[in-house]
DOFIKOL-245159 format. One record per atom (N, C-alpha, C, O): residue number from 0; residue in three letters; chain; x negated, y, z. Coordinates in Angstrom, 3 decimals, padded with zeros to 6 digits, always signed. Example, Ala and Ser with C-alpha at 12.3 -4.5 7.8 and 13.67 -1.06 7.14 Angstrom:
# residues 2
    nr   rest   kette         c1         c2         c3
     0    Ala       A   -013.190   -005.690   +007.800
     0    Ala       A   -012.300   -004.500   +007.800
     0    Ala       A   -013.200   -003.300   +007.800
     0    Ala       A   -014.236   -003.319   +008.465
     1    Ser       A   -012.850   -002.250   +007.080
     1    Ser       A   -013.670   -001.060   +007.140
     1    Ser       A   -012.900   +000.030   +007.870
     1    Ser       A   -013.409   +001.138   +008.039
# end
This chain:
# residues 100
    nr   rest   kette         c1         c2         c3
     0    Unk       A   -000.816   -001.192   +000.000
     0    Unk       A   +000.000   +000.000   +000.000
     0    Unk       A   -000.863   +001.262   +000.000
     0    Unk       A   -000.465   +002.411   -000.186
     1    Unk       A   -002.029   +000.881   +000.223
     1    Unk       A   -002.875   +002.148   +000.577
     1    Unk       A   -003.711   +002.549   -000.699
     1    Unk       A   -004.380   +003.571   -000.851
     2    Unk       A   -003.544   +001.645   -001.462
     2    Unk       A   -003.781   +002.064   -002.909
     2    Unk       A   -002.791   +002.953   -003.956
     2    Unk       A   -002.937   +003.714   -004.913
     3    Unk       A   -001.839   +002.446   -003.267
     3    Unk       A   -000.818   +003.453   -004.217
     3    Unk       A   -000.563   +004.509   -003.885
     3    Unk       A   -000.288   +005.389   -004.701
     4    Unk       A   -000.590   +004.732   -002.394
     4    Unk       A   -000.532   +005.920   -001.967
     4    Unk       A   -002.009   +007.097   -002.460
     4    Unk       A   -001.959   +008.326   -002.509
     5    Unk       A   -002.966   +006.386   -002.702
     5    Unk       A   -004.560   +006.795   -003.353
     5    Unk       A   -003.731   +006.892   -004.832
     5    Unk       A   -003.018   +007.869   -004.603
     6    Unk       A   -003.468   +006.550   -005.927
     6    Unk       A   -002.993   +005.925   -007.120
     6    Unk       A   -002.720   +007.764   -007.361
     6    Unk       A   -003.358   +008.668   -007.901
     7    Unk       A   -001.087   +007.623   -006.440
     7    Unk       A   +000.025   +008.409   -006.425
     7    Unk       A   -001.001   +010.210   -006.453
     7    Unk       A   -000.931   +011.233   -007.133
     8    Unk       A   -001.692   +009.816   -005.513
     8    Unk       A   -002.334   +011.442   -005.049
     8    Unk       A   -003.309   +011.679   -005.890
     8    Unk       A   -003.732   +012.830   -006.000
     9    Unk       A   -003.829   +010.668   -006.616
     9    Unk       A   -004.813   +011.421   -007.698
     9    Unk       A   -003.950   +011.544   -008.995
     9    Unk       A   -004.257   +012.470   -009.747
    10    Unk       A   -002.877   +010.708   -009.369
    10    Unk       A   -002.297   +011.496   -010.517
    10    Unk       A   -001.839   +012.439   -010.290
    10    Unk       A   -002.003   +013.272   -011.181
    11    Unk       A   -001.058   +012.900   -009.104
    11    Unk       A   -000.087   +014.567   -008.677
    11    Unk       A   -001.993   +015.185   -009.249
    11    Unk       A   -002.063   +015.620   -010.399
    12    Unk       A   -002.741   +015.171   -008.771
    12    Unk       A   -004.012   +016.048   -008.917
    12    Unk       A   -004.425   +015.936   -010.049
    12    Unk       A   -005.201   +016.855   -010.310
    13    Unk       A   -004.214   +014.920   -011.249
    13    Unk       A   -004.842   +014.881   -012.914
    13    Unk       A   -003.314   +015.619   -013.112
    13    Unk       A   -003.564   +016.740   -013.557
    14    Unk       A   -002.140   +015.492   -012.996
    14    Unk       A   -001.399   +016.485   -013.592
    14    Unk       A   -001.148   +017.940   -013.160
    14    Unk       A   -000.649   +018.802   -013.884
    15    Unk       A   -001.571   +018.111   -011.841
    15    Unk       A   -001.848   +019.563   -011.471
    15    Unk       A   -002.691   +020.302   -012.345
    15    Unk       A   -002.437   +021.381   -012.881
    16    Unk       A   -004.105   +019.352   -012.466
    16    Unk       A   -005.136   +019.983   -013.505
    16    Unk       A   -004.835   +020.012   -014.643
    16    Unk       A   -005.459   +020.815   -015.336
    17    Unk       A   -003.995   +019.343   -015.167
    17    Unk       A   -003.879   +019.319   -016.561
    17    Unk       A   -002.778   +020.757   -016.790
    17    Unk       A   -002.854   +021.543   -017.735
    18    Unk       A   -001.756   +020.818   -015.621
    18    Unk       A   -000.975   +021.960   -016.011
    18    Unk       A   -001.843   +023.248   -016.015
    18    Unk       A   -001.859   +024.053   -016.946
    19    Unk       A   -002.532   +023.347   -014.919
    19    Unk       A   -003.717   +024.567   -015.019
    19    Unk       A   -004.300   +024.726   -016.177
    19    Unk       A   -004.226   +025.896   -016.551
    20    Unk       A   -005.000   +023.841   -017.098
    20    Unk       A   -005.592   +023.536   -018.146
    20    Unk       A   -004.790   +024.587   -018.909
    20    Unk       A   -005.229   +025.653   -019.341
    21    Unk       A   -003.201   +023.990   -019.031
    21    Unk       A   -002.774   +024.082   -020.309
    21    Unk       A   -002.601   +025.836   -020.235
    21    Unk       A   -003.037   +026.630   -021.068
    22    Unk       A   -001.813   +026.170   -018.948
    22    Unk       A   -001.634   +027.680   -018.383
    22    Unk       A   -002.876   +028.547   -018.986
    22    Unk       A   -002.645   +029.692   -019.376
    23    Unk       A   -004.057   +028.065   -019.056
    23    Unk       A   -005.069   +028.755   -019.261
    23    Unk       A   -005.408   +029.230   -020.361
    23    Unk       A   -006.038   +030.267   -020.573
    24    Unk       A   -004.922   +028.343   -021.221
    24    Unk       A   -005.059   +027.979   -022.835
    24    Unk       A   -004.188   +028.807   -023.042
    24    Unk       A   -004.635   +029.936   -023.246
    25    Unk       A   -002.990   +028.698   -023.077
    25    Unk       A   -002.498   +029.955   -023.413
    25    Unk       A   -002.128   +030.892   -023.054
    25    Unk       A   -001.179   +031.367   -023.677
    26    Unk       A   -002.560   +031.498   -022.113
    26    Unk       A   -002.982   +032.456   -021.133
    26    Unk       A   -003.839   +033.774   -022.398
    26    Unk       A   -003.572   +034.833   -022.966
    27    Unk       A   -004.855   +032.862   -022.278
    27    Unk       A   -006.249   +033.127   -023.147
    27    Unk       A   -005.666   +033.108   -024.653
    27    Unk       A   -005.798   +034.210   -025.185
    28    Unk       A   -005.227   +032.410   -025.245
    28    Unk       A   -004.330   +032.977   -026.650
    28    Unk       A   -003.698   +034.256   -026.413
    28    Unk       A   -004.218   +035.289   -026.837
    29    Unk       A   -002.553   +034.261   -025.731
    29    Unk       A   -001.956   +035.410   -025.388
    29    Unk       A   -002.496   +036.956   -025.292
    29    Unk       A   -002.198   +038.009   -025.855
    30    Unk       A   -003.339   +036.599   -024.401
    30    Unk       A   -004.375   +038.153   -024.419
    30    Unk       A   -005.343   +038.244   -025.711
    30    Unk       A   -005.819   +039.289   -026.157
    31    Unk       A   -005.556   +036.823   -026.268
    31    Unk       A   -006.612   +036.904   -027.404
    31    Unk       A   -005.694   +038.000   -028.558
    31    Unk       A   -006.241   +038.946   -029.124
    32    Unk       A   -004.273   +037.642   -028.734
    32    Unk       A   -003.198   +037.917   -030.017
    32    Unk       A   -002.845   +039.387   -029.394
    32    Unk       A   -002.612   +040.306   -030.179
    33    Unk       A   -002.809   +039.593   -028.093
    33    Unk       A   -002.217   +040.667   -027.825
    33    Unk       A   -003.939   +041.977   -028.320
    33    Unk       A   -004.029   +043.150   -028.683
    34    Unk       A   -004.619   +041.218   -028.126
    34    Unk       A   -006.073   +042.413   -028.047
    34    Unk       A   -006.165   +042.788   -029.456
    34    Unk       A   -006.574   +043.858   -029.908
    35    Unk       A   -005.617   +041.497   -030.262
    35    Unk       A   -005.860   +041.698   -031.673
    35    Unk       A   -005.247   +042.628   -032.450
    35    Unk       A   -005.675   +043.497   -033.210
    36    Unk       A   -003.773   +042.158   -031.995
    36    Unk       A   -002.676   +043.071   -032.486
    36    Unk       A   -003.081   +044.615   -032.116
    36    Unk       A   -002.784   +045.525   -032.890
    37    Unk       A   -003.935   +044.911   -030.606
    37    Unk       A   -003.510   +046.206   -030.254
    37    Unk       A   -004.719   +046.968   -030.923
    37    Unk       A   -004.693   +048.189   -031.076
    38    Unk       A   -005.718   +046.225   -031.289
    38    Unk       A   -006.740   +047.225   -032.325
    38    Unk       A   -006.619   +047.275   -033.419
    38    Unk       A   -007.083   +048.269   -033.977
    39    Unk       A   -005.847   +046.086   -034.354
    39    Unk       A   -005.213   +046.672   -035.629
    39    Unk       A   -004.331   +048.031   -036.103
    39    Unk       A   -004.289   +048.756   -037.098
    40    Unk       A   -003.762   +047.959   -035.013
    40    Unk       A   -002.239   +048.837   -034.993
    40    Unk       A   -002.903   +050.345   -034.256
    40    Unk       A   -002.119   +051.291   -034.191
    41    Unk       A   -004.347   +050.544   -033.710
    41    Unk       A   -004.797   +051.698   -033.031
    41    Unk       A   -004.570   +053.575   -034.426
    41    Unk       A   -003.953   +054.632   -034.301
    42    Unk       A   -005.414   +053.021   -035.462
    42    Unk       A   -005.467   +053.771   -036.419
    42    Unk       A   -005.242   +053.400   -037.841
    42    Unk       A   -006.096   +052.756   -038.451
    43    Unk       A   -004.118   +053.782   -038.399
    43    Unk       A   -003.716   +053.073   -039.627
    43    Unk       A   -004.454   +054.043   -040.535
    43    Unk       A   -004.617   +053.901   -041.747
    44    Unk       A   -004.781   +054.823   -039.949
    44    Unk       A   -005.699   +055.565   -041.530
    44    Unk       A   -006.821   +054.854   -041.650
    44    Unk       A   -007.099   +054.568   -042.815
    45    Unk       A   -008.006   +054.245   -040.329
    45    Unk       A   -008.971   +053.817   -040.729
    45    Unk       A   -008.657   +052.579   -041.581
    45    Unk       A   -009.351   +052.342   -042.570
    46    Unk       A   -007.426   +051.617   -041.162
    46    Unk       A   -007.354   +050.469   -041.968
    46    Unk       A   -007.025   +050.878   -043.691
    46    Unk       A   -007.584   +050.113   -044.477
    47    Unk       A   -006.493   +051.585   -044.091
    47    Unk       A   -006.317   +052.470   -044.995
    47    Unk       A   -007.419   +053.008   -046.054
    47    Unk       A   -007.191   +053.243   -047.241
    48    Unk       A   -008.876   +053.180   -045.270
    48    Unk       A   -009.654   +053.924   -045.772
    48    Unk       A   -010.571   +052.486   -045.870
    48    Unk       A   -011.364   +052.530   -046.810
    49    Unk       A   -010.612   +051.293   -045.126
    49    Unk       A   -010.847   +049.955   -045.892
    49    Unk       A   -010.373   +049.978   -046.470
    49    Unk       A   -010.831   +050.615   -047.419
    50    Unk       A   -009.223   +049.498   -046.647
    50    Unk       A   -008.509   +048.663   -047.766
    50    Unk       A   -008.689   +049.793   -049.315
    50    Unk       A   -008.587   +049.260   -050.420
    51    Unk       A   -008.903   +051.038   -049.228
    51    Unk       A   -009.333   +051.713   -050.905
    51    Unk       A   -010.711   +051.529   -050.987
    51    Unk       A   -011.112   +051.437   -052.148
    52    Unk       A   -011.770   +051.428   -049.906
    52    Unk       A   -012.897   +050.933   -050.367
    52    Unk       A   -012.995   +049.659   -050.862
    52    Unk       A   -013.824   +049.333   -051.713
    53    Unk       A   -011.888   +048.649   -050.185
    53    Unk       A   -012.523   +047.319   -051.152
    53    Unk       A   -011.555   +047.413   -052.470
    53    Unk       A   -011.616   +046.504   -053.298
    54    Unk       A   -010.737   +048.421   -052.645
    54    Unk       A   -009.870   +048.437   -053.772
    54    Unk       A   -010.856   +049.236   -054.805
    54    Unk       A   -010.637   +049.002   -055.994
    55    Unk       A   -011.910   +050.149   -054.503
    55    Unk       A   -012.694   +050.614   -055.338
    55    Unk       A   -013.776   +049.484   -055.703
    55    Unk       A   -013.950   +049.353   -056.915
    56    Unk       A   -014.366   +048.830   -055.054
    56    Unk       A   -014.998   +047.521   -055.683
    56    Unk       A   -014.147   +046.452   -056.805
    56    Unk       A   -014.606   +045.685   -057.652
    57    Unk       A   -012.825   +046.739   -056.446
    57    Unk       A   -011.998   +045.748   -057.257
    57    Unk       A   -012.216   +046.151   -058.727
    57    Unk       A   -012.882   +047.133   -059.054
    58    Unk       A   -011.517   +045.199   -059.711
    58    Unk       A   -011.846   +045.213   -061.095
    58    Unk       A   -010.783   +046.533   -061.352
    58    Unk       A   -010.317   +047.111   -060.370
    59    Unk       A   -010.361   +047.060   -063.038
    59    Unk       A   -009.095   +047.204   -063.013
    59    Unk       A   -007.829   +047.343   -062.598
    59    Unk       A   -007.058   +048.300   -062.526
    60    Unk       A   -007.764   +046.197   -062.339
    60    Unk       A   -006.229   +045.614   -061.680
    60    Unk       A   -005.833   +046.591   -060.410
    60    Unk       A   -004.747   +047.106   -060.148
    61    Unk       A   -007.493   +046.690   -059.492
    61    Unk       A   -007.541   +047.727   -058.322
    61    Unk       A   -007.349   +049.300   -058.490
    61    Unk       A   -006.751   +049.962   -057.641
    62    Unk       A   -007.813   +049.767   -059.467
    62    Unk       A   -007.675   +051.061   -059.708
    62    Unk       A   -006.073   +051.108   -060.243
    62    Unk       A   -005.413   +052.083   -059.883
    63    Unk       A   -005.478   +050.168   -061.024
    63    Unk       A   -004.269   +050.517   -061.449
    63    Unk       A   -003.320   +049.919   -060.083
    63    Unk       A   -002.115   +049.920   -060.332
    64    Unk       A   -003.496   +049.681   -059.424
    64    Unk       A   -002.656   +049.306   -057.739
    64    Unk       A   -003.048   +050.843   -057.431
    64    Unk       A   -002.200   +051.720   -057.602
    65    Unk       A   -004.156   +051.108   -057.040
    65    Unk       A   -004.589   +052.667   -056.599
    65    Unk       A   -003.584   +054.164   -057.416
    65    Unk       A   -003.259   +055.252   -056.941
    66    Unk       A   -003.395   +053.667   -058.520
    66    Unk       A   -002.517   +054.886   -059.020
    66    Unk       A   -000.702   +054.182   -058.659
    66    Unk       A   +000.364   +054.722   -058.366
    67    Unk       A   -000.843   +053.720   -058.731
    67    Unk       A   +000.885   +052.655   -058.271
    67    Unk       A   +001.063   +052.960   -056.730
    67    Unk       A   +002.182   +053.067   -056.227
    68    Unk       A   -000.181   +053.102   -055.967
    68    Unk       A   +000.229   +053.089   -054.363
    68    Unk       A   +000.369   +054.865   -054.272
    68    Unk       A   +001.311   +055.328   -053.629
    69    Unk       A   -000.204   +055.406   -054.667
    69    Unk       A   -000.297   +056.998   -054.606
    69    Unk       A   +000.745   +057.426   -054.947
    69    Unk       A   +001.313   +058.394   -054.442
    70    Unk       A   +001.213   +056.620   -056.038
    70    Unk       A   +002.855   +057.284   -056.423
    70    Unk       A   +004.035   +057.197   -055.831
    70    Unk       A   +005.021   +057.926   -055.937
    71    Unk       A   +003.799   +055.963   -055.009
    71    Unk       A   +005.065   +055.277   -054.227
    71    Unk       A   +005.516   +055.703   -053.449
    71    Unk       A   +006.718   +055.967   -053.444
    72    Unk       A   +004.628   +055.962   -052.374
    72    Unk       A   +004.713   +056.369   -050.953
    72    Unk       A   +003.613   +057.179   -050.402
    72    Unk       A   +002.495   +056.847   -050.798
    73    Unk       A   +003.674   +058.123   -049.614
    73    Unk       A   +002.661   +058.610   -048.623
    73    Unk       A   +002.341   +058.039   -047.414
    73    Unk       A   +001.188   +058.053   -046.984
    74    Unk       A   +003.237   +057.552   -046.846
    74    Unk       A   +003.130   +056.979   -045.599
    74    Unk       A   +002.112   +055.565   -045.338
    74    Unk       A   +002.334   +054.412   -045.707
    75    Unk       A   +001.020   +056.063   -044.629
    75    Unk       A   +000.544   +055.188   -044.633
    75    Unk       A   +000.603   +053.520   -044.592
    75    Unk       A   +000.137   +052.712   -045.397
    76    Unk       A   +001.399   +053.289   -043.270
    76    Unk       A   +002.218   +051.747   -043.213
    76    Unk       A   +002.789   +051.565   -044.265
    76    Unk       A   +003.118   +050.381   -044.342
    77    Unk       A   +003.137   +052.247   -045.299
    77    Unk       A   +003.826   +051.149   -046.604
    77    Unk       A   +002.306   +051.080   -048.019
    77    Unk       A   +002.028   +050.311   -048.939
    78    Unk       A   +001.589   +052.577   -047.347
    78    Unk       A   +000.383   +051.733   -048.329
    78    Unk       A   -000.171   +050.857   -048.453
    78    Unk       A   -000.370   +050.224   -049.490
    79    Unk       A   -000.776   +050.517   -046.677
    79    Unk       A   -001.292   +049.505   -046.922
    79    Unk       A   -000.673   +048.436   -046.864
    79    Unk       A   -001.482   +047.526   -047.042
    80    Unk       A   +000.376   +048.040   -046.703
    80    Unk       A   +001.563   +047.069   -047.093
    80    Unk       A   +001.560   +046.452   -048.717
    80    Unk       A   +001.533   +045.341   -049.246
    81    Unk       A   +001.598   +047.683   -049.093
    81    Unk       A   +001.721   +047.376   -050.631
    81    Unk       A   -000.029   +047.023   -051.105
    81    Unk       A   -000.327   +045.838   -051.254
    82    Unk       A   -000.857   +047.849   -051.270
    82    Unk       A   -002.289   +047.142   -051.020
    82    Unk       A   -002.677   +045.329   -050.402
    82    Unk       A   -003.134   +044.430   -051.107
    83    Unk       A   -002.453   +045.271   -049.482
    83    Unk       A   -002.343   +043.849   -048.939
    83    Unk       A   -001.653   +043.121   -049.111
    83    Unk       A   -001.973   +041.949   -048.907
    84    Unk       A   -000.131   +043.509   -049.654
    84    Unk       A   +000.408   +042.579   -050.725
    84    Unk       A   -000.177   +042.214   -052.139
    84    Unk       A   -000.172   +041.070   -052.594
    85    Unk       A   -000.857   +043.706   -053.005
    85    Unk       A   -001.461   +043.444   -054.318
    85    Unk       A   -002.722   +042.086   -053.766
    85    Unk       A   -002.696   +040.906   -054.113
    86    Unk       A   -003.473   +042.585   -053.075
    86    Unk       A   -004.770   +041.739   -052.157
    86    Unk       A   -004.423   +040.378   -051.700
    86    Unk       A   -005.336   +039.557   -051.787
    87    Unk       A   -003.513   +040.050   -051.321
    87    Unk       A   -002.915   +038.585   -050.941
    87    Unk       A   -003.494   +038.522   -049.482
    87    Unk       A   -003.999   +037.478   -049.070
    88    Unk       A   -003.414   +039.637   -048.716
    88    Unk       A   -003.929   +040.050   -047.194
    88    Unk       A   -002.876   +040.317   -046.480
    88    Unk       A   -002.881   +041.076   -045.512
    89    Unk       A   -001.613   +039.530   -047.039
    89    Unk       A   -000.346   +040.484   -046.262
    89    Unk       A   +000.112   +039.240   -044.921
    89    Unk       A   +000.601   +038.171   -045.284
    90    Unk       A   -000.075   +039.482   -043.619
    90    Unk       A   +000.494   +038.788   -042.899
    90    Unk       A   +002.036   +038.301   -043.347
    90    Unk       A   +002.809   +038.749   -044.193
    91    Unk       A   +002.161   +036.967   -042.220
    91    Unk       A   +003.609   +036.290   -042.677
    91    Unk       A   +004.812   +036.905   -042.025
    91    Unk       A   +005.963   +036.512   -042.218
    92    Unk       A   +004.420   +038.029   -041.137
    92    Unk       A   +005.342   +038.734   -040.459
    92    Unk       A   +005.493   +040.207   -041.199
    92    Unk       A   +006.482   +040.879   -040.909
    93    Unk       A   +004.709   +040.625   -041.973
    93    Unk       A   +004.614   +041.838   -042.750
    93    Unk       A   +005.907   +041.564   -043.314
    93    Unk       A   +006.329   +040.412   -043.423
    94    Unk       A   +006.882   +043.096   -043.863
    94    Unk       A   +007.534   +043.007   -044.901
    94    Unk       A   +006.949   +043.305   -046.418
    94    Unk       A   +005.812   +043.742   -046.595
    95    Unk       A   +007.742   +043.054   -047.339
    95    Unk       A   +007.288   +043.054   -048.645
    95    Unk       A   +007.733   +044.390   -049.345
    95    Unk       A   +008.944   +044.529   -049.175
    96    Unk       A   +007.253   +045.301   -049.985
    96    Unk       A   +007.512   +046.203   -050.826
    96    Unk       A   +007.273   +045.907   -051.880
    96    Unk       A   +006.084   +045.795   -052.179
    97    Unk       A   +008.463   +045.615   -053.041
    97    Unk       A   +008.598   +045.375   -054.536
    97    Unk       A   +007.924   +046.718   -055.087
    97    Unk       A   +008.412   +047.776   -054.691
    98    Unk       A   +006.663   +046.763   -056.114
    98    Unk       A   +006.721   +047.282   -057.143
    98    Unk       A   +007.457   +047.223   -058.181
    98    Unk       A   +007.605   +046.091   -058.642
    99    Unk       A   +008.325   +048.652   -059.065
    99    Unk       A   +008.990   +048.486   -060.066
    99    Unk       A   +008.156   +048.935   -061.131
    99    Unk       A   +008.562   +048.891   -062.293
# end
């Protein structure tokens, strides 16, 4: 009997640890997604002023997105929307802005 009662008290303690484990894990995601999100979203002009530098390295196709985004909108959040849609950089939570 004195084994099971030993048995009993080290699994309560491998599943205590294991719940800690898991708490931790995504604990640590959580703040990882939240840190991420909150320096993307700090200055949309600097992300902005990437995304036309790698659009000035681009072929063609980039300079004619560059006269298409200038015409569309001013606002920054739908430039680079539309940019990172032309780019295939558009998160799965982003919305989509149709070029006509």
């Amino acid at each position: 009997m004195k084994w099971l009662r030993r048995c009993t008290k080290w699994m309560w303690t491998a599943t205590r640890a294991a719940m800690y484990f898991v708490f931790a894990v995504v604990s640590a995601a959580g703040l990882h997604h939240a840190w991420t999100m909150e320096g993307s979203c700090v200055d949309p002009d600097a992300e902005l002023r990437r995304l036309k530098a790698q659009l000035v390295d681009a072929s063609m196709r980039g300079q004619d997105l560059q006269a298409r985004v200038d015409a569309f909108d001013k606002r920054p959040e739908v430039r680079i929307q539309m940019i990172r849609t032309e780019l295939g950089m558009l998160r799965s939570d982003e919305r989509v802005y149709l070029l006509k």
